[in-house]
TIZALO-885660 format. One record per residue (C-alpha): x, y, z; residue number from 0; residue in one letter. Coordinates in Angstrom, 1 decimal, decimal comma. Layout:
N
PT      px      py      pz  pos  code
PT       X       Y       Z  NUM     A
...
//
This chain:
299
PT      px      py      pz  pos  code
PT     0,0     0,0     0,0    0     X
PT     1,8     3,4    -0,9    1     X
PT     2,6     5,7     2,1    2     X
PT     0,0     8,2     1,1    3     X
PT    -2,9     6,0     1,7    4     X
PT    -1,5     4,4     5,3    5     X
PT    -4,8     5,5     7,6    6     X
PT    -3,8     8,1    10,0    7     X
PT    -4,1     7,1    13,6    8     X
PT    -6,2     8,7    15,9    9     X
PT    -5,2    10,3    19,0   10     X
PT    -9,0    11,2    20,4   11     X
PT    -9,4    10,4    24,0   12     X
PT   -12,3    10,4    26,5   13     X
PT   -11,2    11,5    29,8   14     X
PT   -13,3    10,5    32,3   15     X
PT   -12,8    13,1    35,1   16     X
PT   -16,5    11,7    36,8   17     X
PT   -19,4    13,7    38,4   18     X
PT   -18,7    15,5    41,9   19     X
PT   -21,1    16,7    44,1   20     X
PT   -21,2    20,5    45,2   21     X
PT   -19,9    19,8    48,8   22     X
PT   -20,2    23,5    49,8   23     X
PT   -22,5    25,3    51,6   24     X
PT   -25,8    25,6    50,6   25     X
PT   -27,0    29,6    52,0   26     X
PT   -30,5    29,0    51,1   27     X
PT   -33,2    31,8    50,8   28     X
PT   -31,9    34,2    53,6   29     X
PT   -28,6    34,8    52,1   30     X
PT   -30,4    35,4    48,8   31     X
PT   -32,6    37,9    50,1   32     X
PT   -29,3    39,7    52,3   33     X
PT   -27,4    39,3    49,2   34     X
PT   -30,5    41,6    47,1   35     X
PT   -30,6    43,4    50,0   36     X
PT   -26,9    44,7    50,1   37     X
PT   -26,7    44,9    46,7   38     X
PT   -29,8    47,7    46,4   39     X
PT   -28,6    49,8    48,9   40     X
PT   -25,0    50,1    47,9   41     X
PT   -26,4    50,8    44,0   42     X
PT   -28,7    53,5    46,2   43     X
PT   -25,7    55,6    46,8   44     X
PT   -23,6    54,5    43,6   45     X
PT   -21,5    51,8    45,6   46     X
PT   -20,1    49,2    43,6   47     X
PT   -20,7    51,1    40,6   48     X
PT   -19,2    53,7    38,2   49     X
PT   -18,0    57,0    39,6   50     X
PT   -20,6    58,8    37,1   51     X
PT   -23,2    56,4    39,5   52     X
PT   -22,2    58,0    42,7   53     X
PT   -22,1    61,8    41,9   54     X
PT   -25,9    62,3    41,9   55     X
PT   -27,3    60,5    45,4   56     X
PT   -23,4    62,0    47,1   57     X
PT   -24,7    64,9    45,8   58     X
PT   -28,1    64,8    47,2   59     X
PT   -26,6    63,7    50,2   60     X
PT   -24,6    66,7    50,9   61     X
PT   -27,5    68,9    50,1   62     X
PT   -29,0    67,5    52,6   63     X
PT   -26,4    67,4    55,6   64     X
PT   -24,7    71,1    54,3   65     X
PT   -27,5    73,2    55,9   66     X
PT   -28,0    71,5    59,0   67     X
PT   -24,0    71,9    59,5   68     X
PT   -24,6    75,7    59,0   69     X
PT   -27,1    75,8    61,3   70     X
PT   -25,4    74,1    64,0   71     X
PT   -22,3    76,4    63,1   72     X
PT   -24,1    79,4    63,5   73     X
PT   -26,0    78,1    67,1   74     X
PT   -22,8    77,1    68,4   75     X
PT   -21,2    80,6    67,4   76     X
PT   -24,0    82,6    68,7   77     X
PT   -24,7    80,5    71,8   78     X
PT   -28,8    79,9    70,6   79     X
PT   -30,8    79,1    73,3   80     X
PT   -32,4    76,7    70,7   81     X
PT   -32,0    75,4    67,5   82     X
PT   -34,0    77,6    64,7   83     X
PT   -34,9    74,3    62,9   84     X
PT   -37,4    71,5    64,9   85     X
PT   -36,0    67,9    63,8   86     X
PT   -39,3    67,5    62,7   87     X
PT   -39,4    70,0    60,4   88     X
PT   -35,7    69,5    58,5   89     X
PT   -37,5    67,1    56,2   90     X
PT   -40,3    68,8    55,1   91     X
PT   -38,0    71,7    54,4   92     X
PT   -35,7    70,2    52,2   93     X
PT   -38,4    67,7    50,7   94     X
PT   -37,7    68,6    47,4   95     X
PT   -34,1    67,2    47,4   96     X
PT   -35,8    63,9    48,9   97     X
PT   -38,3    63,6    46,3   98     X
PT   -35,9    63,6    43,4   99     X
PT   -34,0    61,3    45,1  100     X
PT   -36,3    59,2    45,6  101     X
PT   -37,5    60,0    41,6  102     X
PT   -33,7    59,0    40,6  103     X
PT   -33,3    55,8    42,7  104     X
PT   -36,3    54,0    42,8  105     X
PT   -36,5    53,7    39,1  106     X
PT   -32,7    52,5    39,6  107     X
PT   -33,5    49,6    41,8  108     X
PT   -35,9    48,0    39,5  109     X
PT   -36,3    49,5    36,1  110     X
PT   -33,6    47,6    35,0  111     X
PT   -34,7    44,2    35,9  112     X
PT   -37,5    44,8    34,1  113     X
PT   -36,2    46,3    30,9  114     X
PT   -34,1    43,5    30,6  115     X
PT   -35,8    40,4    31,7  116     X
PT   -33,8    39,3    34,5  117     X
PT   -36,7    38,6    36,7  118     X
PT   -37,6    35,3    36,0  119     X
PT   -33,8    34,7    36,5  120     X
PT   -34,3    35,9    40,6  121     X
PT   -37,3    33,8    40,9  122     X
PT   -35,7    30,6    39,5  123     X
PT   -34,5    29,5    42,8  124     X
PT   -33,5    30,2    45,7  125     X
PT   -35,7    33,1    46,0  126     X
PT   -39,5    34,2    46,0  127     X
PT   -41,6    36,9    45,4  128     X
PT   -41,8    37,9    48,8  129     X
PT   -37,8    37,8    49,1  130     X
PT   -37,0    40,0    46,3  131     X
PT   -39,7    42,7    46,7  132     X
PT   -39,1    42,8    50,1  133     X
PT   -35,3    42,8    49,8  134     X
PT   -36,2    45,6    47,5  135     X
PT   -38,4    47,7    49,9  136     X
PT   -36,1    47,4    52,6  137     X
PT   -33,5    48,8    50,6  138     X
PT   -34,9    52,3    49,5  139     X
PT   -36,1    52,7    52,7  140     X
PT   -32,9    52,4    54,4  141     X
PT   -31,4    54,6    51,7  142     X
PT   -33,8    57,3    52,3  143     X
PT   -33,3    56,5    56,3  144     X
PT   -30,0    57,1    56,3  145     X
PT   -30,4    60,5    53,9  146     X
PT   -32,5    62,0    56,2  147     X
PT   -31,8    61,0    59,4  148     X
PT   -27,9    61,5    58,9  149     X
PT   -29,1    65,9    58,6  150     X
PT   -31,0    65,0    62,7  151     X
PT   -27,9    63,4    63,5  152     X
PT   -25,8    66,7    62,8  153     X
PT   -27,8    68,9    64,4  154     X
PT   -28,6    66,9    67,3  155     X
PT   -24,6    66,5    68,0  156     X
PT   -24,3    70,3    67,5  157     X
PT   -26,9    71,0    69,7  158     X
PT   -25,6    69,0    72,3  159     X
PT   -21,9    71,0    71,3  160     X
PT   -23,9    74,5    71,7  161     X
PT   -24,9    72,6    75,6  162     X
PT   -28,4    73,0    74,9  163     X
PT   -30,6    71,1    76,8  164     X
PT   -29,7    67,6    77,1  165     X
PT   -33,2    65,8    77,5  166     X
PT   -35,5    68,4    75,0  167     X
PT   -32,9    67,6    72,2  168     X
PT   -33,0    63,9    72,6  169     X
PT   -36,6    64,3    72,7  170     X
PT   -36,9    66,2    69,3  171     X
PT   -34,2    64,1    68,1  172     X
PT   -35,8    60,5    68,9  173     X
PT   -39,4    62,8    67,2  174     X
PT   -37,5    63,5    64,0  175     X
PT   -36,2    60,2    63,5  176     X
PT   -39,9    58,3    63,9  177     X
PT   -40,9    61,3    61,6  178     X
PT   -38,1    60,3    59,0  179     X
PT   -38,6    56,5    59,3  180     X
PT   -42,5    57,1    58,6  181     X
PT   -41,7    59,4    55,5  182     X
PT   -38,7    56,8    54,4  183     X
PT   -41,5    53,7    54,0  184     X
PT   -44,2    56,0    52,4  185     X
PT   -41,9    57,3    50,0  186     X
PT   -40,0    54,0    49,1  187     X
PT   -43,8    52,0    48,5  188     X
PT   -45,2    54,9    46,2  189     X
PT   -41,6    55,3    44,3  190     X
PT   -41,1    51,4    43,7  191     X
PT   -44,8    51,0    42,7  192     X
PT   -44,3    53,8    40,2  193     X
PT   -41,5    52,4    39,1  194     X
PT   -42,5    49,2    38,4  195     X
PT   -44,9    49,8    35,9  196     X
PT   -42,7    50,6    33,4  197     X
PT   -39,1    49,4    32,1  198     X
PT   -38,3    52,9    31,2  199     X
PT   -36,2    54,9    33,5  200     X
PT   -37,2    58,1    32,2  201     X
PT   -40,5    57,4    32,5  202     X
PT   -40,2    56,6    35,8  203     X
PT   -38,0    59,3    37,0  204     X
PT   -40,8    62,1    35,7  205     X
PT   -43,3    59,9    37,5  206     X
PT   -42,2    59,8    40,4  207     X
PT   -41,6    63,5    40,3  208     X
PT   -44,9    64,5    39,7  209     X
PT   -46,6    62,0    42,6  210     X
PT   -43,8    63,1    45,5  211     X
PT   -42,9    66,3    44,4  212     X
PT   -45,5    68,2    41,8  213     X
PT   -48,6    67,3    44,2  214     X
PT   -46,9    68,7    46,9  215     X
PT   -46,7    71,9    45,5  216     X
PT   -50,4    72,1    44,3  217     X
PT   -52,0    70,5    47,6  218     X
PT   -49,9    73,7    49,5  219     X
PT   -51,5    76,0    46,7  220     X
PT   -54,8    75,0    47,2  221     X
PT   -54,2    74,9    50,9  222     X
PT   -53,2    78,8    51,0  223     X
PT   -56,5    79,6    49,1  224     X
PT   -58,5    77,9    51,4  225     X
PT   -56,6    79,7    54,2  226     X
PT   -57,2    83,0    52,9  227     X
PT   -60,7    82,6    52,3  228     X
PT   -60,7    81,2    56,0  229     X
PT   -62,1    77,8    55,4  230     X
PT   -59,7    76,0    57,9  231     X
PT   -60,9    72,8    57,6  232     X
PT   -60,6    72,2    54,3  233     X
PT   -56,4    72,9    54,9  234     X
PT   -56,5    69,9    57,2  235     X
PT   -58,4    67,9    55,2  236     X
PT   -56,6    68,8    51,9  237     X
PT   -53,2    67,6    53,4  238     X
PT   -54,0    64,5    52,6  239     X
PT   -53,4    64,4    49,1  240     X
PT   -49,8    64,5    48,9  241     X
PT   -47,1    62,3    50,4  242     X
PT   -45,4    65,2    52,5  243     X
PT   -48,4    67,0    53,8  244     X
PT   -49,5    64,0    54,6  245     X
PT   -46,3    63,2    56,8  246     X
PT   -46,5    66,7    58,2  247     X
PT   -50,2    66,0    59,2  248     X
PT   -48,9    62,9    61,1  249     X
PT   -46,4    64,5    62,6  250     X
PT   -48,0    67,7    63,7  251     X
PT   -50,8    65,1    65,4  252     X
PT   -48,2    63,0    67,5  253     X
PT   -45,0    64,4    67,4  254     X
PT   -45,2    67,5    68,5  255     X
PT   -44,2    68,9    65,4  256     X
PT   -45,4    72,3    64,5  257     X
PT   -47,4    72,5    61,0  258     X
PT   -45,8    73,6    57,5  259     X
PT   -49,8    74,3    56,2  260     X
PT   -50,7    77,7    55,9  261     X
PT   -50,9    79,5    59,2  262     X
PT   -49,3    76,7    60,9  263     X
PT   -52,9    75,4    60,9  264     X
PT   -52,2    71,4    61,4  265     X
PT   -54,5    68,7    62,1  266     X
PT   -56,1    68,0    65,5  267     X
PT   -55,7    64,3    67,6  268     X
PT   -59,1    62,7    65,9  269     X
PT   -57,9    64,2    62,4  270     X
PT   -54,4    63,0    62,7  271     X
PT   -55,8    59,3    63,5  272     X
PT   -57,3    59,5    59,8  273     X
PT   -54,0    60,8    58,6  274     X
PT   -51,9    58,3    60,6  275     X
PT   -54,5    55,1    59,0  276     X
PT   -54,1    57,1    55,6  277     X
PT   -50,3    57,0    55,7  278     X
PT   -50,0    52,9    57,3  279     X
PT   -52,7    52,2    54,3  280     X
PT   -50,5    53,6    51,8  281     X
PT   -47,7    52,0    52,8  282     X
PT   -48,8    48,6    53,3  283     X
PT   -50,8    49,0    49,6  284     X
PT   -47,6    50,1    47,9  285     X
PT   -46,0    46,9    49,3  286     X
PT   -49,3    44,9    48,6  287     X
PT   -49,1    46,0    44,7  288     X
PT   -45,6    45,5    44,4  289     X
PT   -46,3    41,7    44,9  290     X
PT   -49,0    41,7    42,9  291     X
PT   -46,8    43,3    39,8  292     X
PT   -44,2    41,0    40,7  293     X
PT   -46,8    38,0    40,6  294     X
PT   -47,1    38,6    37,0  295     X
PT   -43,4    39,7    35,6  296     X
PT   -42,0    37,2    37,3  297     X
PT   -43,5    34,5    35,1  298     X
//
């Protein structure tokens, strides 16, 4: 047989390296949910991500803390008697900067998911429903915690620096932070549920804005009108119809908070108890449509 047509031999082998069993260990649903957890409320503040990520909630972060920095600069200086901002009332000030915030991140935390079609990925196992919209929740609210709590915290330690009284600042202090913690849930459930209708960031962003931040402005419009025409009532009632008056009403009822509405004209006990059901309601829907949404996306 000539050389050319000698078969080549084959040199193909099967290496049977066998099956091994993942001997690690097996974290289960809780670390899942910890993991989500983590995860949302570094990307709340940019962490983990691009620089470009963290200029805008740094940003809003030191809008909010600069101010009450000043103030406490300027008590301490002049030896104030008291602090010309309650703890209550920092927030409601400076609401706008927590309503865009809250417009930039919420749409952060979950518009993506959507746009891209990851869900089904989250639900495959380990985790739930439950797990990653609560995960998710948890997360916003802790990020808005922490941004407007950390402004209390300043000018609580100031105060105590300018030796103010020791007991009514812990007082207002411990008021401002049940105040924040309220706001934080309300505006984490109406921000994710906005959110979550649409895959669209933008979208999301302007929606959020109008709900938090637009309404506010025209439920205090309508609420001056009222007031000058002298029909108090309807300025307590008409506080319900946006996120922060309604937190003011709340707070002005059982916190001893006194009233942004026109005239400082805040709710009473019985009128705050229909504020303080409004707010819990709102809350617990938000979270109640967020698992319905995810019900559906997620299959």
């Amino acid at each position: 047989m000539p050389p050319e047509t000698v078969p080549q031999q084959r040199t193909d082998v099967i290496h049977n390296i066998g099956y091994r069993h993942y001997e690690g260990a097996r974290l289960g649903r809780a670390y899942a949910r910890r993991s989500l957890f983590s995860q949302s409320l570094r990307g709340a503040y940019g962490l983990g991500r691009s620089a470009k990520s963290k200029v805008g909630p740094m940003l809003m972060l030191a809008v909010m803390c600069v101010p009450a920095a000043i103030i406490v600069a300027v008590a301490v200086a002049t030896q104030a008697n008291k602090l010309p901002v309650e703890y209550t009332g920092y927030a409601i000030m400076l609401q706008a900067v927590i309503g865009l915030y809250t417009a930039a991140q919420a749409p952060q935390s979950v518009s993506r998911d959507l746009r891209f079609k990851t869900i089904p990925l989250y639900f495959s196992r380990p985790i739930k429903t439950g797990d990653y919209v609560g995960a998710k929740f948890a997360a916003l609210a802790s990020a808005l915690f922490f941004l407007t709590a950390m402004p209390l915290l300043i000018l609580y330690i100031g105060a105590l620096l300018a030796k103010l009284d020791f007991a009514d600042q812990t007082k207002g202090f411990a008021q401002g932070l049940v105040s924040v913690a309220l706001l934080s849930l309300l505006f984490a459930g109406i921000g994710l549920v906005i959110a979550a209708m649409t895959p669209r960031r933008g979208f999301g962003v302007a929606a959020v804005i109008a709900v938090l931040t637009i309404s506010y402005g025209a439920v205090s419009t309508v609420q001056a009108i009222a007031w000058d025409q002298g029909n108090t009532d309807a300025v307590s009632w008409l506080g319900l119809f946006s996120p922060i008056t309604l937190v003011d009403g709340v707070q002005t009822a059982f916190l001893g908070a006194t009233s942004a509405f026109p005239g400082e004209f805040g709710p009473d006990t019985g009128t705050g108890l229909v504020y303080l059901v409004v707010l819990l309601g709102l809350t617990a829907g938000s979270y109640g449509l967020l698992m319905r949404r995810y019900r559906k996306v997620g299959l």
